[in-house]
C-alpha positions as CSV (number, residue, x, y, z in Angstrom):
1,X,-8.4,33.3,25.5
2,X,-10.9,31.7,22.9
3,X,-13.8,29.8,24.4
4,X,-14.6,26.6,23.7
5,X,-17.3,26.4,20.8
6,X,-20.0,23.6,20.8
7,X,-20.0,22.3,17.3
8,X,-23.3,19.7,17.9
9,X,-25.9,21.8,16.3
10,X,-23.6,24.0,14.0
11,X,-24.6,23.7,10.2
12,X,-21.7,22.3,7.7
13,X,-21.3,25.6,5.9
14,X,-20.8,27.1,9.5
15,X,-18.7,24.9,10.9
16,X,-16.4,24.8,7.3
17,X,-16.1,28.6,8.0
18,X,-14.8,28.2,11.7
19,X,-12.2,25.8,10.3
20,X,-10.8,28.6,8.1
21,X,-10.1,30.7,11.7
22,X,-7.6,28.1,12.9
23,X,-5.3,25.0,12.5
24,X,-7.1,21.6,14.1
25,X,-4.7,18.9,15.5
26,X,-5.3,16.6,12.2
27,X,-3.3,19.4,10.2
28,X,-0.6,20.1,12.1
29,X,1.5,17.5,11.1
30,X,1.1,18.8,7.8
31,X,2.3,22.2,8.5
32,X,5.2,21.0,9.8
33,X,5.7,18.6,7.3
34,X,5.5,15.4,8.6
35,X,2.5,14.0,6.8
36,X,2.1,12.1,3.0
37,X,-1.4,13.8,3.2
38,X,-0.7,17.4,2.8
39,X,1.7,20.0,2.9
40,X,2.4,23.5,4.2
41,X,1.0,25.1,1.1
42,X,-2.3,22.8,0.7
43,X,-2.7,23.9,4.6
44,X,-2.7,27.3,3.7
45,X,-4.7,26.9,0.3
46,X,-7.7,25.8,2.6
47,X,-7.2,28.1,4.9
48,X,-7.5,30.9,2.5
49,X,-9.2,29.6,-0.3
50,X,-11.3,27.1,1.0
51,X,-11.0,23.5,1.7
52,X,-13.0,21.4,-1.2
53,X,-15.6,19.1,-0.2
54,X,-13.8,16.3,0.0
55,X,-15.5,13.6,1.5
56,X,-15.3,9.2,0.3
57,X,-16.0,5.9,1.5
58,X,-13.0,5.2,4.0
59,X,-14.1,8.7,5.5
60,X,-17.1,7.4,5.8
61,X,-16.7,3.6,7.3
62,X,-13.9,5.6,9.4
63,X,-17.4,7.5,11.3
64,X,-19.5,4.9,11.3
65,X,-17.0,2.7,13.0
66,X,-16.5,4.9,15.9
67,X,-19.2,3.6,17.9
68,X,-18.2,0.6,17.4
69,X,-14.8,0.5,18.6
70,X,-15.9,3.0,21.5
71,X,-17.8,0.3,23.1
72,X,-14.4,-2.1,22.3
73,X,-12.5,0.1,24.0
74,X,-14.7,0.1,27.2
75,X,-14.8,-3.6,27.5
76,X,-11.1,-4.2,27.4
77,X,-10.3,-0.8,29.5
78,X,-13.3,-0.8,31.5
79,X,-13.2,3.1,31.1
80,X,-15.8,4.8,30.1
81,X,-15.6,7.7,26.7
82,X,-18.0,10.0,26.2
83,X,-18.3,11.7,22.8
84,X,-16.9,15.6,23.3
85,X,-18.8,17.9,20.9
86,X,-16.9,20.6,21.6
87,X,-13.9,22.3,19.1
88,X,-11.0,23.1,22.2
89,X,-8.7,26.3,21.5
90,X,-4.9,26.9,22.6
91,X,-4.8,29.2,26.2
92,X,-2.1,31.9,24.6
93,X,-2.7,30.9,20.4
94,X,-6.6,31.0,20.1
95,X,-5.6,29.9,16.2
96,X,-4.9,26.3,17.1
97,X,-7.8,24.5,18.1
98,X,-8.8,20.6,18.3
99,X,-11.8,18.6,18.4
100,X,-11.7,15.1,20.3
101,X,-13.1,11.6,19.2
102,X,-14.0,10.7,22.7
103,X,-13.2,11.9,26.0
104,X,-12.2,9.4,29.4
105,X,-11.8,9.9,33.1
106,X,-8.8,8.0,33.9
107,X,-9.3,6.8,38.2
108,X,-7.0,8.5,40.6
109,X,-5.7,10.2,37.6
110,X,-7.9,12.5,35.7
111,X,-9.3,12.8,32.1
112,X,-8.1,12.0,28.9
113,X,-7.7,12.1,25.2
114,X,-9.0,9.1,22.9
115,X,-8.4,9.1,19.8
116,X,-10.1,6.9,17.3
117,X,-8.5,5.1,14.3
118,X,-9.7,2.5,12.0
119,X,-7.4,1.4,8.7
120,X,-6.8,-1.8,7.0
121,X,-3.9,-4.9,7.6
122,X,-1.6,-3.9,4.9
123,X,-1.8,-0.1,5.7
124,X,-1.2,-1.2,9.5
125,X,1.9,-3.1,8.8
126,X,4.0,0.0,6.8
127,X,3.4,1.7,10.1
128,X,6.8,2.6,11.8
129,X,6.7,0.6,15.6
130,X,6.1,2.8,18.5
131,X,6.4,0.7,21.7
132,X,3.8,-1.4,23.0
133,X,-0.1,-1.9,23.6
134,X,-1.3,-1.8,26.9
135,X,-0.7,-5.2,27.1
136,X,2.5,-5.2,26.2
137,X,2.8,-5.8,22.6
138,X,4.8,-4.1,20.3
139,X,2.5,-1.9,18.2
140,X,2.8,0.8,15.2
141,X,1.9,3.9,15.1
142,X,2.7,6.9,12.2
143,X,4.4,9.9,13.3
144,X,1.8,12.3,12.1
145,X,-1.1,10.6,14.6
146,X,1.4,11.5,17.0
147,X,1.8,14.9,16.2
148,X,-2.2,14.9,16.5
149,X,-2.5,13.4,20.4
150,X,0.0,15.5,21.3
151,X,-1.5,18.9,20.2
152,X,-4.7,17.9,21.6
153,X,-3.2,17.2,25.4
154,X,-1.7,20.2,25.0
155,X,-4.1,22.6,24.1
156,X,-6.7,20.4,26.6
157,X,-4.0,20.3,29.5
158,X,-4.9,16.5,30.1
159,X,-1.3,14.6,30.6
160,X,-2.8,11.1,29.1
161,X,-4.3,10.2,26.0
162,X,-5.1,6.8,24.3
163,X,-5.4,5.6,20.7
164,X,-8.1,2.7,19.5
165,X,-7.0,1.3,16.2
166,X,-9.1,-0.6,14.9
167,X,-8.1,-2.7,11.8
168,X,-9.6,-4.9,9.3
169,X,-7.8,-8.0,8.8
170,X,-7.4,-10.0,5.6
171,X,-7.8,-13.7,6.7
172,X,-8.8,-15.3,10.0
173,X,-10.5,-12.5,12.5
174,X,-12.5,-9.8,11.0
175,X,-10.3,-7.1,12.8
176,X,-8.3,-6.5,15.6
177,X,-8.1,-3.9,18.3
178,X,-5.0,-2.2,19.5
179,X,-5.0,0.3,22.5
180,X,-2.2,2.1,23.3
181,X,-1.2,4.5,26.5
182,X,0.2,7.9,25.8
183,X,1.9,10.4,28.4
184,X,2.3,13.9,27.3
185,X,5.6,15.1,26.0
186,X,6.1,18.9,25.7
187,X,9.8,18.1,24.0
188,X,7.7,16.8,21.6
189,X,5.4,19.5,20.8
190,X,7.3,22.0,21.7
191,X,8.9,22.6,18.6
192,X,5.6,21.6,16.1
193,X,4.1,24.6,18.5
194,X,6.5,27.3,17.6
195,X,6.6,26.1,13.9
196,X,2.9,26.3,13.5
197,X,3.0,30.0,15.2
198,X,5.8,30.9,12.8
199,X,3.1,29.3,10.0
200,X,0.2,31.1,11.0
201,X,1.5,34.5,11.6
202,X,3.9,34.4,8.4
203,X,1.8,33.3,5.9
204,X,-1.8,33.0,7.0
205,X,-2.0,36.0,8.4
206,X,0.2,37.9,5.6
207,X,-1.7,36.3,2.8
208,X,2.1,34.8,1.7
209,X,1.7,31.4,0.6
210,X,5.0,29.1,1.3
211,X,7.3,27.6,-1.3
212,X,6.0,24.6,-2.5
213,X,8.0,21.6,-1.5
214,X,6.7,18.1,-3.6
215,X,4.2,16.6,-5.8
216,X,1.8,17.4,-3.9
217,X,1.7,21.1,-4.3
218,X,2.5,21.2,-7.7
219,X,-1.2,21.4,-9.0
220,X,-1.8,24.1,-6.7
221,X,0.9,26.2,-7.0
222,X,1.3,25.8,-11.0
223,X,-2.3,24.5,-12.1
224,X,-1.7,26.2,-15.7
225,X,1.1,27.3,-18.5
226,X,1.8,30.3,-19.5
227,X,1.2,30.6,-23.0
228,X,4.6,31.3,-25.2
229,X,6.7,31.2,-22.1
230,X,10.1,29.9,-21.7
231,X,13.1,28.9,-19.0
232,X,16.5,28.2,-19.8
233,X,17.4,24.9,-17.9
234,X,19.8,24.8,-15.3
235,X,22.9,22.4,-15.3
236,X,21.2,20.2,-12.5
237,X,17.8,20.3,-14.4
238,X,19.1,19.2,-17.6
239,X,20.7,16.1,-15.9
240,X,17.6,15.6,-14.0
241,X,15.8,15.3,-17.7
242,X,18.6,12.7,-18.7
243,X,18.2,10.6,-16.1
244,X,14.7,11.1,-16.3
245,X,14.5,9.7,-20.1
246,X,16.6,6.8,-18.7
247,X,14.6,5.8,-16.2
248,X,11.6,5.7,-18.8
249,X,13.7,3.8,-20.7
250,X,15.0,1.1,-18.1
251,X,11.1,0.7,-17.2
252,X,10.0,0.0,-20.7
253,X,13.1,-2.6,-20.4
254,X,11.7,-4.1,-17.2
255,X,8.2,-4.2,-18.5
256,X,9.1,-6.3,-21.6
257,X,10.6,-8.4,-19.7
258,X,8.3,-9.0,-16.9
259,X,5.7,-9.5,-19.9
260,X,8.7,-13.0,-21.0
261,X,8.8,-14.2,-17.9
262,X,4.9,-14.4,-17.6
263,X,4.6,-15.5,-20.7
264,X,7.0,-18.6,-20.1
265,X,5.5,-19.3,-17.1
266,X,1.9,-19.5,-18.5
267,X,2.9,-21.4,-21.6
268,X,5.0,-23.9,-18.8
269,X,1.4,-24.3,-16.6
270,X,-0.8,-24.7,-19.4
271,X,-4.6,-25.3,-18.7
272,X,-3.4,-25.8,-14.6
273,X,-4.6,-23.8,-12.2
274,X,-2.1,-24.1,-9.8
275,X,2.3,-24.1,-9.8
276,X,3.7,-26.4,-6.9
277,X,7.1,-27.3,-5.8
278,X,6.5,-30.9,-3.8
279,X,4.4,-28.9,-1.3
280,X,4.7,-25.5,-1.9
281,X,2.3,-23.7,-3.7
282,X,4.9,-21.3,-6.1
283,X,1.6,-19.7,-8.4
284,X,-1.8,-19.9,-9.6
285,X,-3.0,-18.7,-12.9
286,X,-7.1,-18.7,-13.0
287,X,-9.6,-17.3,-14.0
288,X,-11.5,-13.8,-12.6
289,X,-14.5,-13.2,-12.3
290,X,-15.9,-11.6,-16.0
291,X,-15.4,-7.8,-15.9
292,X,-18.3,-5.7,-16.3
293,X,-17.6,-2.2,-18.2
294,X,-19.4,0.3,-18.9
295,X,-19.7,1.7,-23.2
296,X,-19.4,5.2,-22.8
297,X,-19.1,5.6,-26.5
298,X,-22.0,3.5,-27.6
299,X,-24.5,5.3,-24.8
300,X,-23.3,8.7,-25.9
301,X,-24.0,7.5,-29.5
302,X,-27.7,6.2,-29.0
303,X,-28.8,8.5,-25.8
304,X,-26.4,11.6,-27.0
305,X,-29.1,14.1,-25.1
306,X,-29.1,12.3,-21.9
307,X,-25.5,11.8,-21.8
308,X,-24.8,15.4,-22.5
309,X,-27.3,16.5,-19.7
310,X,-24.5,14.3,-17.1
311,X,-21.0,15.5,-18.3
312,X,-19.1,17.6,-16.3
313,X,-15.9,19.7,-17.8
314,X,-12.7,19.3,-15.2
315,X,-10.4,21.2,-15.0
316,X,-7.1,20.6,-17.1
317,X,-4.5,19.2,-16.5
318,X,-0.4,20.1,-17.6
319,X,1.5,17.4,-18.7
320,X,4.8,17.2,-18.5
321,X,6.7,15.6,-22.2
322,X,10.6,14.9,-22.2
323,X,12.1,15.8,-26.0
């Protein structure tokens, strides 16, 4: 059995290297494919590789906001989460770990997981509905999430967990709060568990990277051409380019005429700002406000030196052309 490990003082080139010893509840879902954020084989390219240092603003805002809705959660549960600084490790597969948000000790009933989310209206809404808030509305909640609470109640053995989303809105409130109950479900798991010992022991341990499966792992698995080389398509590939050209085709169509029926409309408006029907406001055609851009050309032209000294080469990228 692998002892818990308290990460509070750990450095970030430490605690990157401990990620590389095990799969953490936020990935599962990838490995077992159930995520648009990663895949089997960009798992296992961290994993053996290294993960890049991938960090932005919605990452960010995400950790700053979890104070925040901790106290939220408080006032409209009248529990009380602490922060848990400790990574957690599976009691018979010391290679699957979690870390929690925040940690709760539910009265007459023990502790349990929370789990903190924060996202924005529009992203809230494509959400697939999962029953209800703990006051009884119906709420959404994405499979992958799922996936996560249930790995972490069952490598902590708490039976409970609950999830604080907190979202921004686009009119009215500034955000809203939803809090949802979760009971363990070992049908659940149970299968993500076996897969992601299958994963590990297959391909992690072995070195063998899986097939990859979508766009995704296309740039890892073929980042670069080999020069002079050749494939003879298959039947099914060389209908797949046809239908491919097509499509290009169809959506230059589209295009054009999207760029008509604009340009009928605008012509129809005029100098007004706004298109009604008695009541109803149809459209509104105004102005922005003016676009600031920045002349690449003309710096690198009159400050060549200083420009040079800030360029950084890419890597490539391969292209695909239809003939």
């Amino acid at each position: 059995m692998r002892e818990k490990i308290n990460v509070t003082n750990m450095g970030y080139d430490d605690w990157r290297a401990m990620r590389s010893t095990y799969l953490g509840t936020s990935e599962w879902s990838k490995v077992i494919g159930a995520s648009k954020y990663g895949s089997p084989l960009s798992v296992y390219d961290e994993k053996i590789n290294g993960a890049e240092d991938i960090d932005n603003d919605y990452m960010k805002w995400g950790r700053l906001q979890e104070p925040v809705v901790t106290i939220l959660f408080e006032e409209k549960t009248g529990l009380i989460a602490s922060e848990d600084p400790y990574v957690r490790f599976h009691k018979e597969y010391p290679f699957l770990a979690t870390n929690l948000d925040r940690v709760t000790n539910v009265p007459g009933y023990g502790p349990a997981v929370v789990e903190i989310k924060t996202t924005n209206e529009d992203t809230y809404n494509k959400w697939p509905v999962s029953g209800t808030d703990i006051d009884g509305n119906e709420c959404r909640f994405p499979k992958e999430y799922m996936t996560q609470i249930q790995g972490q109640m069952l490598i902590t053995g708490y039976r409970k967990a609950y999830t604080a989303v907190l979202y921004t809105l686009k009119y009215g409130a500034p955000f809203k709060l939803i809090i949802q109950e979760h009971e363990f479900n070992h049908g659940y798991i149970a299968e993500a568990e076996q897969a992601l010992v299958r994963f590990w022991n297959d391909h992690i341990l072995k070195k063998n990277p899986p097939d990859p499966e979508s766009k995704l792992d296309i740039k890892i698995a073929y980042p670069e051409h080999e020069e002079g080389t050749s494939l003879d398509a298959s039947n099914d590939i060389i209908e797949a380019l046809a239908m491919l050209k097509s499509t290009k085709e169809h959506i230059k169509e589209l295009k054009a005429h999207k760029e008509d029926l604009e340009t009928e409309i605008k012509l129809f408006m005029g100098s007004n700002e706004r298109l009604v029907n008695g009541d109803k406001l149809l459209a509104t055609w105004k102005n922005g406000n003016p676009r600031k851009t920045f002349n690449k050309k003309k710096f690198e032209l009159e400050h060549n030196r200083l420009y040079s000294s800030f360029v950084e080469v890419g890597n490539g990228f391969r292209r695909l052309s239809v003939k």
